[in-house]
N, CA, C and O atoms as a Maestro MAE file, in Angstrom:
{
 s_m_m2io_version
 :::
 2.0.0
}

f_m_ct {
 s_m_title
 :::
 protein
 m_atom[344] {
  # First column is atom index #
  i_m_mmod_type
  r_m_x_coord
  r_m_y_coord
  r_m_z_coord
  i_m_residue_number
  s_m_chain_name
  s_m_pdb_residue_name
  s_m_pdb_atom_name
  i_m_atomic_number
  :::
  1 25 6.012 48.362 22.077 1 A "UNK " " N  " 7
  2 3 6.852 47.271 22.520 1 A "UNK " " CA " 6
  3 2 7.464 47.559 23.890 1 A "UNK " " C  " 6
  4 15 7.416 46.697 24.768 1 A "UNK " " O  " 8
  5 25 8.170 49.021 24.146 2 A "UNK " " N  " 7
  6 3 8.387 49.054 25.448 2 A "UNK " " CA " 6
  7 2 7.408 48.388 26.249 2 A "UNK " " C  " 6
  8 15 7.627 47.214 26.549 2 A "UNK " " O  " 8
  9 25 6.150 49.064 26.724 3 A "UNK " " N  " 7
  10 3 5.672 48.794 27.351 3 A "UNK " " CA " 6
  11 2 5.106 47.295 27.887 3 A "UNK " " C  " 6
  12 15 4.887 47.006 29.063 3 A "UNK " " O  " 8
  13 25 4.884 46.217 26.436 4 A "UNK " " N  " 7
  14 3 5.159 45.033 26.767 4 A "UNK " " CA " 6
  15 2 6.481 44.608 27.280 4 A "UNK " " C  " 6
  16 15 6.376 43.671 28.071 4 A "UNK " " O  " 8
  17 25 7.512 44.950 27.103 5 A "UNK " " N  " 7
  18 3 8.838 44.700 27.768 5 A "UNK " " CA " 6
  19 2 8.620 44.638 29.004 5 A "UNK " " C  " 6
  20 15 8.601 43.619 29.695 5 A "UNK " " O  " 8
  21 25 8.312 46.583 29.589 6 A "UNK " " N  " 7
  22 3 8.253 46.460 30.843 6 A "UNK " " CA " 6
  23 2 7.760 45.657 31.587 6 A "UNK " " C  " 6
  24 15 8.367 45.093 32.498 6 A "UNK " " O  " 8
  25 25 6.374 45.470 31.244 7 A "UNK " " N  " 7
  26 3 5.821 44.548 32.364 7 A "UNK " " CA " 6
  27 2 6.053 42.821 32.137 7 A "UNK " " C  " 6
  28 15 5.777 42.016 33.025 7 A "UNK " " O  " 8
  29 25 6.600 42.428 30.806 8 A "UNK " " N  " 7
  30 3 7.658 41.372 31.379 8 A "UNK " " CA " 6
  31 2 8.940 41.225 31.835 8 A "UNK " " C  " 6
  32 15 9.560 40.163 31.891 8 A "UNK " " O  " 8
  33 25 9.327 42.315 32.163 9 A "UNK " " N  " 7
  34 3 10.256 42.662 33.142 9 A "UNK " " CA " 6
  35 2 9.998 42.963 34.576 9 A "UNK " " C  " 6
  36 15 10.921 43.187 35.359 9 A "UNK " " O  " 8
  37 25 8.533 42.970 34.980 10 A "UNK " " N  " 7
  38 3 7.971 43.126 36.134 10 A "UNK " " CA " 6
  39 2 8.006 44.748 36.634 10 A "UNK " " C  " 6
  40 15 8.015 45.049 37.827 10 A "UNK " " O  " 8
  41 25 8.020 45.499 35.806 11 A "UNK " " N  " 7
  42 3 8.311 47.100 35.972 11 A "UNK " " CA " 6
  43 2 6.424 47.226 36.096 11 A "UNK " " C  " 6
  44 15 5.680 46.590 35.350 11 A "UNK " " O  " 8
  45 25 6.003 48.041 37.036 12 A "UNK " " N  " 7
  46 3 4.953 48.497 37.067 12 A "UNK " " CA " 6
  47 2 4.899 49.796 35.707 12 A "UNK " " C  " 6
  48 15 5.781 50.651 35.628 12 A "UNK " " O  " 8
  49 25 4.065 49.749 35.014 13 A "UNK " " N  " 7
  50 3 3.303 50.822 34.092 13 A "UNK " " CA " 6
  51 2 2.672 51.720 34.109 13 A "UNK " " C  " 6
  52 15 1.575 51.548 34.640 13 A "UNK " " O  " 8
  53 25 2.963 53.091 33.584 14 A "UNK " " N  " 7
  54 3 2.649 54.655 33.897 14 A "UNK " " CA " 6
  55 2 2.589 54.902 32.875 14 A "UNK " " C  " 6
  56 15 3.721 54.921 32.392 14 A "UNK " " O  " 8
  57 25 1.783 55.147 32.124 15 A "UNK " " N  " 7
  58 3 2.061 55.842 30.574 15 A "UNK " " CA " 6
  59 2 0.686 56.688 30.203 15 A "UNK " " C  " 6
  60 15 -0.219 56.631 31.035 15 A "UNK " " O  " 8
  61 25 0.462 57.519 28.929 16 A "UNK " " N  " 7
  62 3 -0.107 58.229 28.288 16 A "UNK " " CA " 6
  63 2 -1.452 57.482 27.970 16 A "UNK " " C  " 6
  64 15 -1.455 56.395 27.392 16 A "UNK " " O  " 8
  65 25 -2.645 58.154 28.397 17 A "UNK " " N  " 7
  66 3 -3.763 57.474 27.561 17 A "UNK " " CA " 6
  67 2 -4.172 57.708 25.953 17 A "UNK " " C  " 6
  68 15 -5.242 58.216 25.619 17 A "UNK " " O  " 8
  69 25 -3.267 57.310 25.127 18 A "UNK " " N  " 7
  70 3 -3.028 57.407 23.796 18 A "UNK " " CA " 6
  71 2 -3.127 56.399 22.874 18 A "UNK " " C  " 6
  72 15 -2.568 55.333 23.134 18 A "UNK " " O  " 8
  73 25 -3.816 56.546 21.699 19 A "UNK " " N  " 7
  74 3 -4.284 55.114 20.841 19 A "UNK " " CA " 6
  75 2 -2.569 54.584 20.973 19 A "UNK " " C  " 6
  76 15 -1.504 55.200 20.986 19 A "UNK " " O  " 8
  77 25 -2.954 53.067 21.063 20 A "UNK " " N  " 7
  78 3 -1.506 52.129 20.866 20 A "UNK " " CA " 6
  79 2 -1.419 52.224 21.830 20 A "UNK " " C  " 6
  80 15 -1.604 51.026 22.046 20 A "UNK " " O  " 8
  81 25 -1.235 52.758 23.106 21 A "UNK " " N  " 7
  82 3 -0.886 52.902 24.386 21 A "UNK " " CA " 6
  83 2 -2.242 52.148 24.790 21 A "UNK " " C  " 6
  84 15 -1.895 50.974 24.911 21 A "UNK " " O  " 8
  85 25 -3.245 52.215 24.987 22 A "UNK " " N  " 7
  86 3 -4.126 51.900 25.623 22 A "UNK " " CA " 6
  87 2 -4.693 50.412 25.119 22 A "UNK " " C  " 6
  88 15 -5.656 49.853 25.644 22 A "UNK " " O  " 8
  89 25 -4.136 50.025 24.317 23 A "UNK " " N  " 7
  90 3 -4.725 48.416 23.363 23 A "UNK " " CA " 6
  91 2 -3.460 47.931 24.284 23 A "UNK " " C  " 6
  92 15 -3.954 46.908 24.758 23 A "UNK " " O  " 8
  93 25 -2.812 47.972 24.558 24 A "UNK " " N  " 7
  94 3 -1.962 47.292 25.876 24 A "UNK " " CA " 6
  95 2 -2.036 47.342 27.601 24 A "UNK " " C  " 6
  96 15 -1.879 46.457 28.443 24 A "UNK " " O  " 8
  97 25 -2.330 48.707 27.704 25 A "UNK " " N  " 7
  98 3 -2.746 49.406 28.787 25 A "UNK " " CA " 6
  99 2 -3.880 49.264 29.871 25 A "UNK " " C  " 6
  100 15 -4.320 50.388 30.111 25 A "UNK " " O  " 8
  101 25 -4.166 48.826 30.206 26 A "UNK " " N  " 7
  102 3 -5.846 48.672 30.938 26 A "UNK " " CA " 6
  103 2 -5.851 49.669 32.353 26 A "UNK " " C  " 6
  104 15 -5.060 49.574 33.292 26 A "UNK " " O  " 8
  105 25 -6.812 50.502 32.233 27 A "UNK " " N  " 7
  106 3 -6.202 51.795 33.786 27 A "UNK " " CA " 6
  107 2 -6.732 50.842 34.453 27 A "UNK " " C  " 6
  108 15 -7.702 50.135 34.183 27 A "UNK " " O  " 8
  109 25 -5.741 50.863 35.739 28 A "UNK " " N  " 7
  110 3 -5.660 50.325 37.224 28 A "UNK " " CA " 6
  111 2 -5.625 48.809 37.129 28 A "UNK " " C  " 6
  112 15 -5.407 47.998 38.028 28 A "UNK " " O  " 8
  113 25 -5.860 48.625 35.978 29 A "UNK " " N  " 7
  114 3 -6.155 46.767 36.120 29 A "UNK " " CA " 6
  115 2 -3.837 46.465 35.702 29 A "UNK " " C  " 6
  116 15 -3.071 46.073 36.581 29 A "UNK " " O  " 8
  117 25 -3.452 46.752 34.462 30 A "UNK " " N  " 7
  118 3 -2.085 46.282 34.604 30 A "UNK " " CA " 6
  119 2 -1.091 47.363 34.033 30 A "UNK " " C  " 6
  120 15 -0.069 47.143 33.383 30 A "UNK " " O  " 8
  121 25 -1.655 48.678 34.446 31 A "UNK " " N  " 7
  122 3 -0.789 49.797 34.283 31 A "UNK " " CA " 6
  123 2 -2.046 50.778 34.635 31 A "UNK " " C  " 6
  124 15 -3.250 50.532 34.720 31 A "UNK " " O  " 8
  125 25 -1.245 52.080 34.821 32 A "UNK " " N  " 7
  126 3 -1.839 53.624 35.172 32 A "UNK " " CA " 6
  127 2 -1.890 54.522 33.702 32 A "UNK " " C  " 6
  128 15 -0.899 54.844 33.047 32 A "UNK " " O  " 8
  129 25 -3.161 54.799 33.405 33 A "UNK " " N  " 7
  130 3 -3.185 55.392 32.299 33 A "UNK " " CA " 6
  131 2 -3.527 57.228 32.632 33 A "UNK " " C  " 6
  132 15 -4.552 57.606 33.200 33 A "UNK " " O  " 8
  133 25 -2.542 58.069 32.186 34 A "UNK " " N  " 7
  134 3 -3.287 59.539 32.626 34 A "UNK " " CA " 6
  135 2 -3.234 60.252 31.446 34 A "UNK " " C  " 6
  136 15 -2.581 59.780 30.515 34 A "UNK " " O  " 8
  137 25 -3.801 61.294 31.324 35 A "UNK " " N  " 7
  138 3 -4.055 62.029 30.337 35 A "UNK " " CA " 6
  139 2 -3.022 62.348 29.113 35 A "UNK " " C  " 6
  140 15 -1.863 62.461 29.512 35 A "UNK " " O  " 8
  141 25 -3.177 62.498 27.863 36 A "UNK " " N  " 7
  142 3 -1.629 62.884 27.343 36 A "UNK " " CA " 6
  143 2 -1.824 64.405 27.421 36 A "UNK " " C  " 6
  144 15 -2.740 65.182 27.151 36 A "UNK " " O  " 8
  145 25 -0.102 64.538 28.089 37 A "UNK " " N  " 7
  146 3 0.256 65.840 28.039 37 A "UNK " " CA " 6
  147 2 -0.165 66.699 29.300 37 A "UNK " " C  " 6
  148 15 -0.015 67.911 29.458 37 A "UNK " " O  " 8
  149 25 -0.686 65.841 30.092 38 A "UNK " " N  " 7
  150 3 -0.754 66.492 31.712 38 A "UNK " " CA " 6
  151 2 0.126 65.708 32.753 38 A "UNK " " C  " 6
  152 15 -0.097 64.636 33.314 38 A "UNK " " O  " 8
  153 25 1.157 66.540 32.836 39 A "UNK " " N  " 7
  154 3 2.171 66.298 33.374 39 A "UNK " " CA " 6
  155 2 1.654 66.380 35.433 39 A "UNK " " C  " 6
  156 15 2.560 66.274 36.260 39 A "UNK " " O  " 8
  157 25 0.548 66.521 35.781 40 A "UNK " " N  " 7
  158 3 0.113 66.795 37.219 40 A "UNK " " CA " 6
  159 2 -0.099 65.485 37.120 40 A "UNK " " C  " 6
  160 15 0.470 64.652 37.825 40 A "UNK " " O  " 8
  161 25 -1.214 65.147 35.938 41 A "UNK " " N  " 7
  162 3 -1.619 63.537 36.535 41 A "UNK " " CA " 6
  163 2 -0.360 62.436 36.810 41 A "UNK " " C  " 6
  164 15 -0.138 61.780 37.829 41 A "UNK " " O  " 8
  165 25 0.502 62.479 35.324 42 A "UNK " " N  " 7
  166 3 2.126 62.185 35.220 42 A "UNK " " CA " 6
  167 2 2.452 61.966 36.785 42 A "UNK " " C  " 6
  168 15 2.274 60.857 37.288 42 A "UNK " " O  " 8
  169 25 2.936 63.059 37.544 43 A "UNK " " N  " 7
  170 3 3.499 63.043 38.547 43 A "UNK " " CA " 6
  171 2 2.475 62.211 39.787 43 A "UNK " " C  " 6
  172 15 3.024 61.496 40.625 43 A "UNK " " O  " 8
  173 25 1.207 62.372 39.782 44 A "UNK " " N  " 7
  174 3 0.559 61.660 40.892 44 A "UNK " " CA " 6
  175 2 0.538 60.460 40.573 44 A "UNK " " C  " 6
  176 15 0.855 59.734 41.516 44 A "UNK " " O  " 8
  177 25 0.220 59.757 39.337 45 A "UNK " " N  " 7
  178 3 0.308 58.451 39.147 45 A "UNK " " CA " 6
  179 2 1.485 57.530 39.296 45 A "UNK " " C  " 6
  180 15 1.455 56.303 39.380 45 A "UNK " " O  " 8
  181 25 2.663 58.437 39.319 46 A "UNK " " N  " 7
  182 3 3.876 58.289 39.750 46 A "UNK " " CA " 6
  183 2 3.998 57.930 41.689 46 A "UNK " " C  " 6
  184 15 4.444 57.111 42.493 46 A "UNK " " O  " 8
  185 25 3.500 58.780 41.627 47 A "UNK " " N  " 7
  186 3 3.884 58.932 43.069 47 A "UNK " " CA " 6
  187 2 2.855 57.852 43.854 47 A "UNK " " C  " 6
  188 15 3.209 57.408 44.947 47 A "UNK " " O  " 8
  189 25 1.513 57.427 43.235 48 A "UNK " " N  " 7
  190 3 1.042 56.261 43.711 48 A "UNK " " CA " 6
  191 2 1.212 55.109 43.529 48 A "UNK " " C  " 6
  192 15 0.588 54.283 44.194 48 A "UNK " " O  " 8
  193 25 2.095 54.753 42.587 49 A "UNK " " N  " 7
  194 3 2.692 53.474 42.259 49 A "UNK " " CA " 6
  195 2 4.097 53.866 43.118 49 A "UNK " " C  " 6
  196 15 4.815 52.889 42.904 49 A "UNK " " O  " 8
  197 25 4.606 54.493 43.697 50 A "UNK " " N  " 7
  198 3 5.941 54.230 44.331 50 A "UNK " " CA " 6
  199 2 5.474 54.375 45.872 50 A "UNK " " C  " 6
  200 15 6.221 53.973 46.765 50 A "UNK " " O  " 8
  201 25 4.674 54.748 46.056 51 A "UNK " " N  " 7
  202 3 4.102 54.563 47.846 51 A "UNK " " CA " 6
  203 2 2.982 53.823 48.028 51 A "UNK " " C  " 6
  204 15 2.543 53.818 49.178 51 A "UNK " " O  " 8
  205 25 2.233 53.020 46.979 52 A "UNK " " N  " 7
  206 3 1.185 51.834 47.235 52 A "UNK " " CA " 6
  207 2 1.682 50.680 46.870 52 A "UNK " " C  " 6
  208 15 1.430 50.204 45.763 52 A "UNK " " O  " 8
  209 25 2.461 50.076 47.765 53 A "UNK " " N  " 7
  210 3 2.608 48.688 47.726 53 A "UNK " " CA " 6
  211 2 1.979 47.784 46.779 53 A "UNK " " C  " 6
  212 15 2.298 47.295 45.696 53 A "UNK " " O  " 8
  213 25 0.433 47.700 47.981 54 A "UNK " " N  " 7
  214 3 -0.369 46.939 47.327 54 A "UNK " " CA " 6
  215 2 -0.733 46.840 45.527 54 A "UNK " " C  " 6
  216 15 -0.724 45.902 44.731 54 A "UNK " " O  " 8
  217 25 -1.060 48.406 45.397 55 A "UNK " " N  " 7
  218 3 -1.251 48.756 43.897 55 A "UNK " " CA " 6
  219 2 -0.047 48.593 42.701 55 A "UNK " " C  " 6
  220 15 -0.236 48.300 41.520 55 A "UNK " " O  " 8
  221 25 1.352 48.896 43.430 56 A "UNK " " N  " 7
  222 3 2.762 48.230 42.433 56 A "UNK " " CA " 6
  223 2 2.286 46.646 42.304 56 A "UNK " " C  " 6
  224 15 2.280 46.315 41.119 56 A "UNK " " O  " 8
  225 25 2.031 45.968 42.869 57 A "UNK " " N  " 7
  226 3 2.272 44.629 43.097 57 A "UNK " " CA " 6
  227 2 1.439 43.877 42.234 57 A "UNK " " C  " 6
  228 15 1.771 42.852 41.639 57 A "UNK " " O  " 8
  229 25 -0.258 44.746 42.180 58 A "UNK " " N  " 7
  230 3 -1.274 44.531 41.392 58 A "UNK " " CA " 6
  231 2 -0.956 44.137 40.238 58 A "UNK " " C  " 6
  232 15 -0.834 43.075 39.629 58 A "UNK " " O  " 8
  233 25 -0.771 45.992 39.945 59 A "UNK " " N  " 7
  234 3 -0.088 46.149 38.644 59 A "UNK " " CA " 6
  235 2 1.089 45.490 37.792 59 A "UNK " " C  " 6
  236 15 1.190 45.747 36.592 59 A "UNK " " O  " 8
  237 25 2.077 44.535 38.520 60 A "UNK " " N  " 7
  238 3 3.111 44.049 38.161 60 A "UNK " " CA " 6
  239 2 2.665 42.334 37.834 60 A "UNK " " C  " 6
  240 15 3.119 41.754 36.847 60 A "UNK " " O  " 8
  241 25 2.022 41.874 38.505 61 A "UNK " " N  " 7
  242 3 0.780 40.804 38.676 61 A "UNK " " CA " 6
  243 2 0.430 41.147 37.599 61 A "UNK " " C  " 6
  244 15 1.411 41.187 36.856 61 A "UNK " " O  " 8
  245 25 -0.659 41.483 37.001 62 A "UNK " " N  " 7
  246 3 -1.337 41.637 36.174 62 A "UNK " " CA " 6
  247 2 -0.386 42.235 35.094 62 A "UNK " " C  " 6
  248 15 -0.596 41.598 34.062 62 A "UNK " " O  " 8
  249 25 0.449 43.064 34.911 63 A "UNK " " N  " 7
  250 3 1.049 42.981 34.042 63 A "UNK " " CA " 6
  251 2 1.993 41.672 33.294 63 A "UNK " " C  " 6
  252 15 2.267 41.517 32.104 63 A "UNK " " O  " 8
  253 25 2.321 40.910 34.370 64 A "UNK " " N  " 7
  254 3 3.292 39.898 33.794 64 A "UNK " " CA " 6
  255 2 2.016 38.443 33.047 64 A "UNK " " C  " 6
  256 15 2.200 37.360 32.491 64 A "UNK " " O  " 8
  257 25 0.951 39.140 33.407 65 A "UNK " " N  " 7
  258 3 -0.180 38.091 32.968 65 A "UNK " " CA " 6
  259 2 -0.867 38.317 31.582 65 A "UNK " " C  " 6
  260 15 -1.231 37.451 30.786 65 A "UNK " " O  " 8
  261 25 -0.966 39.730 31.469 66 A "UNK " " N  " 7
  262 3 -1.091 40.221 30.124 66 A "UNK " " CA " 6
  263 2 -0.071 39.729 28.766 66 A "UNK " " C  " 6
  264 15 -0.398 39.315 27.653 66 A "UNK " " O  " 8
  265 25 1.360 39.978 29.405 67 A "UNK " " N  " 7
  266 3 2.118 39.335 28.449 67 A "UNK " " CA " 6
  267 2 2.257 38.005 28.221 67 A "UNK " " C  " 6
  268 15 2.878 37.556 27.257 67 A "UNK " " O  " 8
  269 25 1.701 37.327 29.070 68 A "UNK " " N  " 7
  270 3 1.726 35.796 28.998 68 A "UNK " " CA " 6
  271 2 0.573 35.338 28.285 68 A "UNK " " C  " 6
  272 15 0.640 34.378 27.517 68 A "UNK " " O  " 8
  273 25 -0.700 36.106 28.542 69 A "UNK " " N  " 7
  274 3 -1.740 35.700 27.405 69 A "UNK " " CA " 6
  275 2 -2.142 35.959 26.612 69 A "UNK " " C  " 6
  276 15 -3.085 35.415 26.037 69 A "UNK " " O  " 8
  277 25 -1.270 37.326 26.171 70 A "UNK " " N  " 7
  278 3 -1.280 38.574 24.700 70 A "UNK " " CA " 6
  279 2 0.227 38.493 23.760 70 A "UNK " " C  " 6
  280 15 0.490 38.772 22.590 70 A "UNK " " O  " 8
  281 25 0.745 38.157 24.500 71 A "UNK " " N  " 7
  282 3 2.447 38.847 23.841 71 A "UNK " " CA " 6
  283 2 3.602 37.743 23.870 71 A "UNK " " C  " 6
  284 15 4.800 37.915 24.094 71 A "UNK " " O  " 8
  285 25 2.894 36.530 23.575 72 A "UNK " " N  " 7
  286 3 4.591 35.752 24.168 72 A "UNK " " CA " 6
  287 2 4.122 34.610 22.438 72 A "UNK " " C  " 6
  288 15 3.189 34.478 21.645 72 A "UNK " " O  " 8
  289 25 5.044 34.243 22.605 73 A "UNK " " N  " 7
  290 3 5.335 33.573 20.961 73 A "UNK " " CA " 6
  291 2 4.320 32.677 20.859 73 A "UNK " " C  " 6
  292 15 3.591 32.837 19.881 73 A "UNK " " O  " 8
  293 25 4.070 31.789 21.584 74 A "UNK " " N  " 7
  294 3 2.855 31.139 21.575 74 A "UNK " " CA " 6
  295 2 2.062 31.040 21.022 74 A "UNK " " C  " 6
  296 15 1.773 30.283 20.095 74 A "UNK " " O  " 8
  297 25 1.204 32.385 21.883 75 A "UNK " " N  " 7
  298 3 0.016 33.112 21.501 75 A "UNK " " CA " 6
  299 2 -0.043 34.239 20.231 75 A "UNK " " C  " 6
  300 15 -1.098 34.469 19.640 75 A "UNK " " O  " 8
  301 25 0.964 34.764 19.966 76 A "UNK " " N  " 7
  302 3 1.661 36.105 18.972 76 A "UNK " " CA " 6
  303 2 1.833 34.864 17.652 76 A "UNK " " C  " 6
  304 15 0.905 35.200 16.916 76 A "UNK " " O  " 8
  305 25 2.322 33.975 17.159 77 A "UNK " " N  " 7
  306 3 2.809 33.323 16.013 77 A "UNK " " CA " 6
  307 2 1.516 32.502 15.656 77 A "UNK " " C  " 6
  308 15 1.818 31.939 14.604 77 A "UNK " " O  " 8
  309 25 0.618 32.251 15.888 78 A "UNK " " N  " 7
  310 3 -0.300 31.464 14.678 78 A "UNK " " CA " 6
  311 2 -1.237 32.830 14.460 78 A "UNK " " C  " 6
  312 15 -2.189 32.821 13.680 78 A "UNK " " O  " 8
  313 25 -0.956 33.700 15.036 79 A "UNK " " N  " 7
  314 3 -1.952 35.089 14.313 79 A "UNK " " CA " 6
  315 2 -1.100 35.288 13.200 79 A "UNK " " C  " 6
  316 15 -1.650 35.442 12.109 79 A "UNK " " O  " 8
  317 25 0.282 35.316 13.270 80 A "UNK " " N  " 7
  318 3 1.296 36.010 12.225 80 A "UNK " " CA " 6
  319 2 0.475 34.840 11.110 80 A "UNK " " C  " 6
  320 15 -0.217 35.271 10.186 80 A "UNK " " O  " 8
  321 25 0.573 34.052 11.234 81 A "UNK " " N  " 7
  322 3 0.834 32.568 10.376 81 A "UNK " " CA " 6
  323 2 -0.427 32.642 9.597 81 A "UNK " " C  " 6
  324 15 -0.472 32.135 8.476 81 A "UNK " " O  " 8
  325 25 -1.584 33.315 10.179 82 A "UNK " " N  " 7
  326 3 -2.660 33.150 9.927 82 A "UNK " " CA " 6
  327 2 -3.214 34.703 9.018 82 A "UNK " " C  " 6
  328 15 -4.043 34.853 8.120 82 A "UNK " " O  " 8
  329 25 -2.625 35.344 9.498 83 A "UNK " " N  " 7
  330 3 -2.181 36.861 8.736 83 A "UNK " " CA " 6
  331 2 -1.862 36.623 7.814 83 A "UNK " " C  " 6
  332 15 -2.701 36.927 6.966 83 A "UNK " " O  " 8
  333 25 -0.264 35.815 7.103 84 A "UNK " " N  " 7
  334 3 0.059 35.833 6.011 84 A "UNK " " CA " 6
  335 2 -0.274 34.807 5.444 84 A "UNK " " C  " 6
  336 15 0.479 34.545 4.507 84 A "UNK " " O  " 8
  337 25 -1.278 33.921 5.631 85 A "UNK " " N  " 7
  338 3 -1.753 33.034 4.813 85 A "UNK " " CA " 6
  339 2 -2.916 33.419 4.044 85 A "UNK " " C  " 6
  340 15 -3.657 32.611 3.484 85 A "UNK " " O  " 8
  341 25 -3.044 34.566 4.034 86 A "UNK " " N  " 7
  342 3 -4.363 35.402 3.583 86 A "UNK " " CA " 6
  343 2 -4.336 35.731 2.013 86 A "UNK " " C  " 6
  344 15 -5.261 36.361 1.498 86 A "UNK " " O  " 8
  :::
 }
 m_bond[343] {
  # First column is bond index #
  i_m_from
  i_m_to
  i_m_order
  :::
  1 1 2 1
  2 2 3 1
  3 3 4 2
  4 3 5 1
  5 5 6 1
  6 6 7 1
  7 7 8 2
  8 7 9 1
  9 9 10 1
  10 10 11 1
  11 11 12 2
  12 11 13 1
  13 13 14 1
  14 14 15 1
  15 15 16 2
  16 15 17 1
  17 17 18 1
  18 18 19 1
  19 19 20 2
  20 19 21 1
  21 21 22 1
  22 22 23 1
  23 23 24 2
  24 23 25 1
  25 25 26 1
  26 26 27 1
  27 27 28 2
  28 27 29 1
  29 29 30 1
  30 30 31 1
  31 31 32 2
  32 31 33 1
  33 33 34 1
  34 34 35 1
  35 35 36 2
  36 35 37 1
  37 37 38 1
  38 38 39 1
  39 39 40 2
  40 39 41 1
  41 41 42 1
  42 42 43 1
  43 43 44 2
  44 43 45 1
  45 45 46 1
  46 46 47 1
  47 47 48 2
  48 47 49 1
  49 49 50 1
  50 50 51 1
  51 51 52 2
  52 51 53 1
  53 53 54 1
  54 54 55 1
  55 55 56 2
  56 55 57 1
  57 57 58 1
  58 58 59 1
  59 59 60 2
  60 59 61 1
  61 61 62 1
  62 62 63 1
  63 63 64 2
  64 63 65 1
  65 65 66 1
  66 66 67 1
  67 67 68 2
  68 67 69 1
  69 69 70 1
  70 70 71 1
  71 71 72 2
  72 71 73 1
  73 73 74 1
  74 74 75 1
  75 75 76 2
  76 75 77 1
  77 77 78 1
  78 78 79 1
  79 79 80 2
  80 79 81 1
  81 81 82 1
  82 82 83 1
  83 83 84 2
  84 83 85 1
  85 85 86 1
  86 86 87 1
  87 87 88 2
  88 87 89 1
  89 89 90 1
  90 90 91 1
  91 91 92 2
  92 91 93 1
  93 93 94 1
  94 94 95 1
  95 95 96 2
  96 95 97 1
  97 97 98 1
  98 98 99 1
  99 99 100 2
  100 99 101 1
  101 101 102 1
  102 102 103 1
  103 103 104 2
  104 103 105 1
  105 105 106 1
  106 106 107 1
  107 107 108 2
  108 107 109 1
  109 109 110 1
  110 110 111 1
  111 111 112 2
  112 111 113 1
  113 113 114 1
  114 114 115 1
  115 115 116 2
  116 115 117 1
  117 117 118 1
  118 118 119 1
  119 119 120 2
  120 119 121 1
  121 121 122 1
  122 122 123 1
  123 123 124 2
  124 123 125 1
  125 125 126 1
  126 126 127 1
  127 127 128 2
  128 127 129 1
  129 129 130 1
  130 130 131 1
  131 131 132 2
  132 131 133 1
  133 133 134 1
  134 134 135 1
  135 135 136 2
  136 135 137 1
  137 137 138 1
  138 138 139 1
  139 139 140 2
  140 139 141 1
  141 141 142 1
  142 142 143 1
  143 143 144 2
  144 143 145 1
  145 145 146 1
  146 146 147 1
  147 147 148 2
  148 147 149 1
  149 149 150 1
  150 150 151 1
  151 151 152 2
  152 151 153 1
  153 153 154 1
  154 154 155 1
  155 155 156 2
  156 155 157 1
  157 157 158 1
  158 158 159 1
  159 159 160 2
  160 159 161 1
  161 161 162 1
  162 162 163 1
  163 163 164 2
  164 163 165 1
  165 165 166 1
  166 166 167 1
  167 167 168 2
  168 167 169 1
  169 169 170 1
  170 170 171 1
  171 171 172 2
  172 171 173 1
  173 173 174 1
  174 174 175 1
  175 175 176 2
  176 175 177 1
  177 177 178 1
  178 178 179 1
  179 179 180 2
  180 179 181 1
  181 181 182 1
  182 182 183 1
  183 183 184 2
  184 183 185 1
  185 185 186 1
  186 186 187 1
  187 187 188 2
  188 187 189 1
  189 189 190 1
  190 190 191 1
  191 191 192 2
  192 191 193 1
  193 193 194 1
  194 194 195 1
  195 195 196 2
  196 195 197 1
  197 197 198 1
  198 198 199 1
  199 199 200 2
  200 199 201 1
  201 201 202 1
  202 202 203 1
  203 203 204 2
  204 203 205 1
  205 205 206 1
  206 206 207 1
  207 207 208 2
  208 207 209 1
  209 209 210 1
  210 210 211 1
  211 211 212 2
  212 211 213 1
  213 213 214 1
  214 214 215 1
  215 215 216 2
  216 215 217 1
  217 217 218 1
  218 218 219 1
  219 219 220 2
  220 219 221 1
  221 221 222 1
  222 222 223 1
  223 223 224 2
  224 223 225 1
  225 225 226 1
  226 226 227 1
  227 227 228 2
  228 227 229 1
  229 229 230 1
  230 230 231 1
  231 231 232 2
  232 231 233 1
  233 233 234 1
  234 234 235 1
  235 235 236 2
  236 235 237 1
  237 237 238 1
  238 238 239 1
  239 239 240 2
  240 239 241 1
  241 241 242 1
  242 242 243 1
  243 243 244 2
  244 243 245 1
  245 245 246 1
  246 246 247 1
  247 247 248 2
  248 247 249 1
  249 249 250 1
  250 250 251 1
  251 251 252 2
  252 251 253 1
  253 253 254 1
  254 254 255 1
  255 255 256 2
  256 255 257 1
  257 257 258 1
  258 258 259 1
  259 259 260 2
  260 259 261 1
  261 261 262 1
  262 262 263 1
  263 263 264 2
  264 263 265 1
  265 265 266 1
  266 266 267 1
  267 267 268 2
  268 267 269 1
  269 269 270 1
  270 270 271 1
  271 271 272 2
  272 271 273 1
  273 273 274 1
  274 274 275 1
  275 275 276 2
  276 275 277 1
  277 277 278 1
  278 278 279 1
  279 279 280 2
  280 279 281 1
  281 281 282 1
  282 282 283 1
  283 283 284 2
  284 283 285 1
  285 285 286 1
  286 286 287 1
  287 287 288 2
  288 287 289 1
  289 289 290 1
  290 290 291 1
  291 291 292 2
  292 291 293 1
  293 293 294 1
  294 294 295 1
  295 295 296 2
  296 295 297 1
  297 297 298 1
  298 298 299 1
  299 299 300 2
  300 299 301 1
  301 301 302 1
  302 302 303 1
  303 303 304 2
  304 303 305 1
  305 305 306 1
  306 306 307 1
  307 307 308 2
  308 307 309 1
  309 309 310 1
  310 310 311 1
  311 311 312 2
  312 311 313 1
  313 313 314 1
  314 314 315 1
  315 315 316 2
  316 315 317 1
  317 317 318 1
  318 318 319 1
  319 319 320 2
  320 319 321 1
  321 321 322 1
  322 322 323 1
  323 323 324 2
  324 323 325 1
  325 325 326 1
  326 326 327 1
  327 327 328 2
  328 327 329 1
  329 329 330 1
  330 330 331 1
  331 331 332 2
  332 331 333 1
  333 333 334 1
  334 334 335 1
  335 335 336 2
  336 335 337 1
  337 337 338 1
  338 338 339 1
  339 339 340 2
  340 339 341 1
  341 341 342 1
  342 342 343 1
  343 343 344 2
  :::
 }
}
């Protein structure tokens, strides 16, 4: 859930390439996915989302688009509806 937060909050995305993490995650397309538990990649993927413009902007773009066509009540409530009608 964080991570859907963030990027409807327009926060660019850095996180762990880890099941659950990555069914939200897409590398380079609307977040930075690096290894779990390598804290080198951690820090560079960091450091290229805070000095690439272009690539924050991508990423924040495309993140606020993910939640709009994955995560917003809309789209999220006739799956529920359709789940428990089972």
């Amino acid at each position: 859930m964080v991570l859907i937060e963030a990027m409807a909050a327009g926060v660019p995305v850095v996180a762990t390439n880890a099941p659950g993490i990555r069914d939200v995650v897409q590398h380079e397309e609307n977040g930075l996915l690096v290894p779990v538990g390598d804290v080198d990649a951690l820090r560079q993927a960091i450091k290229r989302v805070v000095g690439d413009a272009a690539l924050r902007a991508r990423l924040i773009e495309n993140g606020l688009r993910t939640v709009r066509e994955r995560y917003t009540w809309e789209v999220v409530l006739p799956r529920y509806r359709e789940l428990l009608s089972l």
